[in-house]
N, C-alpha and C positions, 0 to 999 in steps of 0.2 A: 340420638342425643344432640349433635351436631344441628341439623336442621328446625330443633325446637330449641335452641340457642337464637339461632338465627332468626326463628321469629321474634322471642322476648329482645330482643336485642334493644329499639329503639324504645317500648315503654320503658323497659329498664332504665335506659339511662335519660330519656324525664324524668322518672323518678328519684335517680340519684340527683341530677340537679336540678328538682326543685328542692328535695331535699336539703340540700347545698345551698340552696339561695338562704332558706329557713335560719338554717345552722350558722350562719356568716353575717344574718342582719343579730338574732340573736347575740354571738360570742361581741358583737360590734358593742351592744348594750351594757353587756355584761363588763367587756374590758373596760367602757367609759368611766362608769360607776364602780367599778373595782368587787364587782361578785356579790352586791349586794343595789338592786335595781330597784328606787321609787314606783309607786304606784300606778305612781301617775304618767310614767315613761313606760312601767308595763301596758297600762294600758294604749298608750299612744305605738309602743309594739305590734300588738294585738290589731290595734284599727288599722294600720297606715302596710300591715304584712300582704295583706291580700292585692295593692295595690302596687307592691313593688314584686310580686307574684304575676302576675299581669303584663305587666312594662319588663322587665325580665325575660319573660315568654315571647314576650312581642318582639324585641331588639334579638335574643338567640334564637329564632327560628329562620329566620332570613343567613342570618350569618353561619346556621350551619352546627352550631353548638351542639346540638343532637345528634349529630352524625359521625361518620369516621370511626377507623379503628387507633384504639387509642397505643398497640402495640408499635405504631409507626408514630409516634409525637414526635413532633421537632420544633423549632424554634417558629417555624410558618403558626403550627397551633396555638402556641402562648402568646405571638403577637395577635392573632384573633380574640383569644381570649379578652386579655387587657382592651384591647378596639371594643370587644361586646360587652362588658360588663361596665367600661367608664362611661358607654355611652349610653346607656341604660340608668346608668347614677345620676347622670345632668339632667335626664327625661325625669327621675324621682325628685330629684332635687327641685324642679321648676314644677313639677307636682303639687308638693308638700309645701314650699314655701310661697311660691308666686300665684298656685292656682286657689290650692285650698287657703290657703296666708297663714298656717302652723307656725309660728314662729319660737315657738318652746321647744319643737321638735331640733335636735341639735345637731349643730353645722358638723360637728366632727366624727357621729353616726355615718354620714354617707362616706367619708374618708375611710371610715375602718372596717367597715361593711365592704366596700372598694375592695382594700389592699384584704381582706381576710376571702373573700368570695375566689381573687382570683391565684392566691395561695391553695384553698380548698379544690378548685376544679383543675390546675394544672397538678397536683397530687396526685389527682384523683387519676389524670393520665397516667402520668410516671408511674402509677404501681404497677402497670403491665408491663413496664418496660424492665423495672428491679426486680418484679418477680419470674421474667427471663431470665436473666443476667443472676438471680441468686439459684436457678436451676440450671444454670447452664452445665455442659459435660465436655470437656475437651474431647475433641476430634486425634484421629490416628495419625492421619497423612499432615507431618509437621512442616512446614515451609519459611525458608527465610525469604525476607523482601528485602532487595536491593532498591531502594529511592523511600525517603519518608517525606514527600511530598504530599500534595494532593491525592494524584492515582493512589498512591499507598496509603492513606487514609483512609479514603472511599472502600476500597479491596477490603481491609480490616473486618471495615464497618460491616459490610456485605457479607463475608464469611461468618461472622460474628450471630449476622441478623437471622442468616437463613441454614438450617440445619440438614437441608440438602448438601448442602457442600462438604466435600470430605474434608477440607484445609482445615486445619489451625495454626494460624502463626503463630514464631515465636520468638522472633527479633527481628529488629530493622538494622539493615545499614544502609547509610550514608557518608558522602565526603564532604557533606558541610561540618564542622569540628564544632560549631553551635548547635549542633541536635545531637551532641554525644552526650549520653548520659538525662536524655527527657525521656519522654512514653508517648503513645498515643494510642488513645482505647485499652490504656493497659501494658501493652506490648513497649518495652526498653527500646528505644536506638544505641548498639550497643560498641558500634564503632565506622572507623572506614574499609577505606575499600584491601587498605593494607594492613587490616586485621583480622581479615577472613578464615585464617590459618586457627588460630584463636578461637571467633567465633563461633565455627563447623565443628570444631572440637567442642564446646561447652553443649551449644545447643543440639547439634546431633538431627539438623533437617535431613527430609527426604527431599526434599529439592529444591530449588530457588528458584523464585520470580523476580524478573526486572521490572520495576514498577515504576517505570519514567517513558511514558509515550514517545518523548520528544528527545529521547537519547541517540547521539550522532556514534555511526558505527564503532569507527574507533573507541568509544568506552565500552560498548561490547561483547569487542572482540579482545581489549584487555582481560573484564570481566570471564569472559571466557576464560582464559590461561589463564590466572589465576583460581579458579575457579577444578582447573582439570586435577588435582591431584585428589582430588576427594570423588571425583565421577558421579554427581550428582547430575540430575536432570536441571534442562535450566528451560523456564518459559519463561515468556514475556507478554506485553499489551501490544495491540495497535498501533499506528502511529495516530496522535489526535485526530489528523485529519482523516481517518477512517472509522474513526466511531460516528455515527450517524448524529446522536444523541447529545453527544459530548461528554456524558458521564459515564465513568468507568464502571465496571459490574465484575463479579468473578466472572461470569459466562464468558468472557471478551479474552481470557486468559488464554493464550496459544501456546504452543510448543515453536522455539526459535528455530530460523529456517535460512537458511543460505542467504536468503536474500537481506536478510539485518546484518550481514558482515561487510557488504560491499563497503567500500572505500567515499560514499556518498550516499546521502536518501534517494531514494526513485523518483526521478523526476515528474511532477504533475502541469501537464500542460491544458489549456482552455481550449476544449473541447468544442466551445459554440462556433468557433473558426470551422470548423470540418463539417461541422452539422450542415453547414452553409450552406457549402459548397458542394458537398453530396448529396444532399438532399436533391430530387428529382433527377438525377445524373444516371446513365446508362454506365457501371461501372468494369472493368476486365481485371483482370487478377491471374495471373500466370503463376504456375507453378503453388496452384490453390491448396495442394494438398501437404507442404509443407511447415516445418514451425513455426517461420516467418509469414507465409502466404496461409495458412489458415488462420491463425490471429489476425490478419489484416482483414479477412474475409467476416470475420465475428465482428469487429468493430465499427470496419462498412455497414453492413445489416444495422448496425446498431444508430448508425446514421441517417438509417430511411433514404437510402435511394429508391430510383425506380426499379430497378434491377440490375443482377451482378453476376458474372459470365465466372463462370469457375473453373478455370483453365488446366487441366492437370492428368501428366502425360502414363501415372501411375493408378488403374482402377479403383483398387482397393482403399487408398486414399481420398481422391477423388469421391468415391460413397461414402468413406466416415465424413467427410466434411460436409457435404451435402446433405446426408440424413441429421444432421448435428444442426443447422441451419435452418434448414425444414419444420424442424420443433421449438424455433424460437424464433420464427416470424411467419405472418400468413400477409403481410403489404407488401413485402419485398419478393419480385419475382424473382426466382432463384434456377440457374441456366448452368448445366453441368457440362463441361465439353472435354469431351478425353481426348487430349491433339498433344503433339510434339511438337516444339518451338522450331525445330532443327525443322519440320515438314513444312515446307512455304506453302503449297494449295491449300492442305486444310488450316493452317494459320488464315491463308485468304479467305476461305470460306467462315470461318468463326466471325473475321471481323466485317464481311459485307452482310453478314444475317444481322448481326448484331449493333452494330453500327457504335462503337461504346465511344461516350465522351471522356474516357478518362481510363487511365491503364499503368498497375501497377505491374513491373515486372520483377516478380522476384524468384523466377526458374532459374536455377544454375545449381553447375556440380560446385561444391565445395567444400572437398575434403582433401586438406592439405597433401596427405601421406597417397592417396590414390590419385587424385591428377598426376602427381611425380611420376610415377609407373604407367599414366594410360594419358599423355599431353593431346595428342590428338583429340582424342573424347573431351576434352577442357577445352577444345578452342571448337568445336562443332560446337557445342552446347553454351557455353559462355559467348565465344563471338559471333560465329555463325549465325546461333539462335538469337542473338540479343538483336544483329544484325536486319536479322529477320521480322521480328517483332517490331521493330522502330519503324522500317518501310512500310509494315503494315500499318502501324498507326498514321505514317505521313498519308498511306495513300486512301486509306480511306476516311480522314478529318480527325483525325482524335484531339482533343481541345490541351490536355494535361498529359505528359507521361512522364513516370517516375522509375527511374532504375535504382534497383536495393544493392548497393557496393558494399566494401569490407574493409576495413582497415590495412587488410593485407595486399591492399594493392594500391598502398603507399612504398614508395621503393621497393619493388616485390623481391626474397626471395625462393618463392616458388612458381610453379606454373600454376599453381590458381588465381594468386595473387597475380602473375602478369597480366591472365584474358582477364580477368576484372577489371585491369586498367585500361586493357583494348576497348573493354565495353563502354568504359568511363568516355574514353576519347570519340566512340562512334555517339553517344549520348550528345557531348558537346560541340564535334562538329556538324551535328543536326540542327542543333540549338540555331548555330549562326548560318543557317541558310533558310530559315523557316520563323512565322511572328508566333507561333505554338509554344505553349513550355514546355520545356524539355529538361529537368533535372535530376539527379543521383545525389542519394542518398547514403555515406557512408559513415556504419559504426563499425562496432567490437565485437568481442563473442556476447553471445544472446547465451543465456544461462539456462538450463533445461531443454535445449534445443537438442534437435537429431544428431547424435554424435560429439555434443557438447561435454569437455571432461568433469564435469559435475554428475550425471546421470552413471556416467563410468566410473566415477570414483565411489560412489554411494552403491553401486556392484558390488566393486569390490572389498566393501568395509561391511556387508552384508554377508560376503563369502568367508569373510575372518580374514581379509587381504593376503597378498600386502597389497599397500595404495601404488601404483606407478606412475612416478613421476620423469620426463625426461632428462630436465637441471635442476639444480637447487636454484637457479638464477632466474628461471625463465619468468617475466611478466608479460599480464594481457591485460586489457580494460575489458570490464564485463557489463555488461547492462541485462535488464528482466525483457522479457519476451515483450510483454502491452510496451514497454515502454520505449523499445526498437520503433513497436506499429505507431504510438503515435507521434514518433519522431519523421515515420513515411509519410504520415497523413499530412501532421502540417507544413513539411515542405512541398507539398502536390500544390497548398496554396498561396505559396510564396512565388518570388520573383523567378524566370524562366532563367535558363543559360548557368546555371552556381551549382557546387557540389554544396552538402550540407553536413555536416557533424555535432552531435551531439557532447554537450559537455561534459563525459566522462570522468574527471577529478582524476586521482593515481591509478598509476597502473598497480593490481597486486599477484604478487609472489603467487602460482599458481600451487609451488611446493604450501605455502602456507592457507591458501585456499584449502588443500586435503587436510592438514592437520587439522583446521577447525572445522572441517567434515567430520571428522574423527572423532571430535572433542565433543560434536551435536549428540553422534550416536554415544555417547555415554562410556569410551575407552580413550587410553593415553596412548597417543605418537610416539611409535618407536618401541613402546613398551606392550601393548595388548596389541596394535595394528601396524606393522613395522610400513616405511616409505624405500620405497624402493626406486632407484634413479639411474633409466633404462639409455639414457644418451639423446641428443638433439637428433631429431628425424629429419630425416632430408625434404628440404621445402622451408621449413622451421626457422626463426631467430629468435632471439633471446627477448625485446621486445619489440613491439608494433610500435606502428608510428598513424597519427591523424592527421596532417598535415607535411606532407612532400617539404624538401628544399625549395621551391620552385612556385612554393605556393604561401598565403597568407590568409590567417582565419581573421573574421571579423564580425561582430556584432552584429545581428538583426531583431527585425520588432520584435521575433519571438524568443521570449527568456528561454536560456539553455538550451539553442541552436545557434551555432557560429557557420555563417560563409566561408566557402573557400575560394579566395580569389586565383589564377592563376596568372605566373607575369608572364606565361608562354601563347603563342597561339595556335590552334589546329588549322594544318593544310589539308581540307577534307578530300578533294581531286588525290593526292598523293595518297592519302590516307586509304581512302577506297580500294585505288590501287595493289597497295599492301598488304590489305587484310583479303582482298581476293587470292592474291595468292596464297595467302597463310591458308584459309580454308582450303583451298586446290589441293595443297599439301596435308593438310590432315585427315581429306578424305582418299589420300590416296596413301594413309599412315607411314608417313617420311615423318619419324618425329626428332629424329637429328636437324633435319629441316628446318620442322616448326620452332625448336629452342631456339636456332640460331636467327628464324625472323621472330620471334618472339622479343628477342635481344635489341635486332631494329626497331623496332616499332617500339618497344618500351626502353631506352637505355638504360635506365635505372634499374632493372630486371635483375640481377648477380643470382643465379643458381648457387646452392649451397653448395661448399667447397671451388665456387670458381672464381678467381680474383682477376681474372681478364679486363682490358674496356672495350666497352664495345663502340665499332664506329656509329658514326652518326647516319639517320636516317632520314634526315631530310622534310620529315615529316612536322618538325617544331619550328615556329616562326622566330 
């Protein structure tokens, strides 16, 4: 049936609008003359119909008249209509009066012929659109929408339109106090956001959608807690600038995710800067098969270099990220190399085969609670290895090298946090004995990362908890994984010699982090998933810091990357010195030792529970 639809389709509807035209010059007549039409204007009907039958045809067939489905009318078709029918009226007009010189034929036929024809065929639309909308069946899965904007318009419209979709909505809210008490498509806006209690009670959704693209975390993460006593699922849109299209669809409709609670949007940086400069570059990547260093390794590729060396001291790692690469590029050669940073010969042998103009380094231990227990192992790997890695790059030309730092080796007080300052300080005393860049790169926790308390807390609210939290106090700044990488990228091509940080906005409450874990997976804090608060772990502080005493951030070309200047200087002779020994000691696992040069070399260092000062080491100008 369907396909013999489809064929009558387009006779059908010439038919109907000639039909139409007929019907519209006619009622024009009839309304002039008041239902009782002279002879002689019927006749002049009669002669002059076939010609505006013609001209008609001629002006709608260009413009499409014939076409389209009329279940989609909108305001686009009525303005065509009116464009095709008046212009077709001035062609009869100059017809009838100019060409033929009919002058008895009357001026206010084509006026009502006009205004009646383009009544008659935008009817003629709309009846597929009423006889929808008078069939229509409400849907099961009821929804509130939080925004009666735009996006919430659109969404309506869409669920409304297409009977694929399970939704029905059945109220709006908003906190503008001017949309209380209007509709749209039908559907009430039936309060704010501090009427929800209310609302959830009358209308009785199955869950809620945030229908504001462009909503800043904190309304949210309000909406969240308010939101949790009822344990409704909550989704949300895009942010605009992730819809490709820019118009909203249900299909766009997600389930909310960790990353709409941060304390800030995710920062979007111009990407043509990296394409630059990677593009035909020999690139190295250490410690490839990590969170940080496989996203880095995706993005590079995505850059079009020449090729990129995939440094990574763990096998199985090292294949997922490689065979991952492998199927999303055949221009970029892709160089897998299983080595230890800690190993200098084969570190040598990677970088004289390979010769790479650019090296990001971002191998390192970095788990707070086990460096405390294994410091030797932190300072092999953190300084030794970084150690390592930089001489390789001086000695065999590397043009750019970037070390990936941590927040936490601003006033460190763990041993991870210290060798990440050793590595900072070997970074920087490179810098000023060499015209190569040499910079480091330091954020926050990367969110979904290897051992990151989000992945653990989503464990354990999966196991029926409890969540473990170690203070009610403790904050960190969190950033998304792309948005770490392309914070390394584009300071690869920034100015040499500077640390850089990322403009992170508040730090937030990690305790409150897990409750709106809690509140995603569809249970209430303390009541279905208890928090449970296990004490600060040795290494730990209550918050981080981006910027040292000693140091001062400042503005560069690239938005939402700040310099760090330092007002100290590195004595790299001394330095050298120092860190020789500290390695000496750690492969000879003195780790009483190593704390206490650890302490030298970093003053700022304070191990948890230790309120000592430590002397100076000579090493800061």
């Amino acid at each position: 049936m369907r396909p013999f639809v489809r064929i009558l389709h387009r006779p059908l509807s010439v038919l109907l609008h000639l039909g139409a035209i007929v019907l519209a010059n006619y009622a024009a007549f009839w309304l002039r003359f008041d239902g009782a039409i002279p002879e002689v204007y019927y006749g002049y009907w009669i002669r002059f119909l076939p010609y505006l039958i013609a001209i008609r045809a001629f002006v709608f067939v260009p413009m499409r008249m014939f076409e389209g489905l009329w279940r989609y009318t909108s305001l686009w078709d009525l303005r065509n209509i009116i464009l095709a029918v008046a212009s077709s009226s001035v062609l009869f007009y100059l017809l009838v009066h100019q060409v033929m010189a009919v002058r008895a034929y009357p001026r206010s036929i084509f006026l009502l012929d006009m205004l009646l024809l383009v009544c008659i065929m935008t009817g003629m639309r709309l009846s597929r659109r009423v006889y929808r909308e008078l069939r229509y069946v409400p849907k099961e899965h009821r929804v509130l929408i939080y925004g009666a904007g735009d996006a919430g318009e659109l969404l309506v419209r869409d669920m409304r339109h297409d009977p694929a979709y399970p939704y029905e909505p059945v109220a709006f809210v908003d906190d503008d106090p001017a949309k209380r008490g209007e509709s749209i498509h039908g559907i009430p806006v039936l309060g704010r956001r501090g009427d929800l209690e209310e609302i959830v009670a009358a209308c009785r959704p199955d869950e809620v959608i945030i229908a504001i693209p462009r909503a800043d975390p904190r309304t949210i993460r309000s909406l969240v807690r308010a939101l949790e006593p009822f344990k409704l699922p909550i989704k949300t849109l895009p942010r605009m600038r992730d819809i490709v299209d820019g118009r909203v669809q249900v299909s766009h409709i997600r389930n909310l995710v960790v990353e709409d609670l941060l304390s800030r949007a995710p920062v979007g940086l111009d990407a043509r800067r990296v394409h630059h400069f990677l593009a035909t570059k020999r690139v190295l990547v250490t410690g490839a098969g990590g969170s940080i260093g496989s996203e880095l390794c995706r993005q590079i590729v995505a850059a079009g270099p020449r090729e990129i060396v995939l440094l990574e001291r763990y096998e199985n790692s090292l294949h997922a990220i490689y065979s991952e690469l492998a199927e999303t590029t055949s221009t970029v050669r892709l160089i897998p190399a299983l080595a230890d940073i800690t190993d200098a010969p084969r570190l040598g042998h990677v970088f004289s085969d390979h010769r790479p103009h650019i090296v990001f380094h971002a191998a390192a231990h970095k788990h707070v609670p086990l460096m405390e227990d294994n410091p030797c192992e932190a300072v092999k790997n953190n300084v030794r290895g970084t150690r390592l890695v930089v001489e390789s790059a001086l000695r065999w030309g590397v043009e750019r090298f970037v070390l990936i730092s941590t927040d936490k080796a601003v006033k460190p007080s763990s041993v991870m946090g210290a060798t990440k300052r050793v590595a900072e300080m070997i970074v920087q005393a490179t810098q000023s004995g060499t015209a190569r860049r040499f910079v480091t790169v330091r954020f926050g926790n990367v969110l979904a990362s290897n051992g990151s308390v989000v992945p653990r807390f989503l464990a354990q609210i999966k196991a029926g908890g409890p969540v473990t939290v170690t203070h009610p106090d403790m904050r960190r700044y969190f950033m998304l994984i792309p948005e770490a990488v392309q914070l390394v990228l584009h300071a690869a091509a920034l100015e040499a010699g500077s640390i850089y940080v990322l403009d992170m906005g508040e730090q937030i409450k990690v305790a409150d982090m897990a409750r709106d874990l809690i509140r995603l997976a569809g249970f209430v804090p303390d009541e279905d998933i208890q928090i449970v608060y296990t004490g600060i772990r040795a290494g730990e502080k209550l918050e981080e810091e981006l910027v040292g005493p000693d140091e001062v951030a400042e503005t560069c070309e690239v938005g939402s990357i700040h310099r760090v200047r330092s007002g100290l200087g590195i004595r790299a002779a001394r330095l050298n010195g120092e860190i020789t020994h500290l390695e000496q000691l750690a492969l000879e696992g003195d780790a009483p030792s190593v704390l206490e040069n650890l302490r030298l070399l970093v003053p700022s260092f304070t191990p948890t529970g230790d309120t000592t000062e430590p002397a100076g080491s000579g090493l800061i100008a």
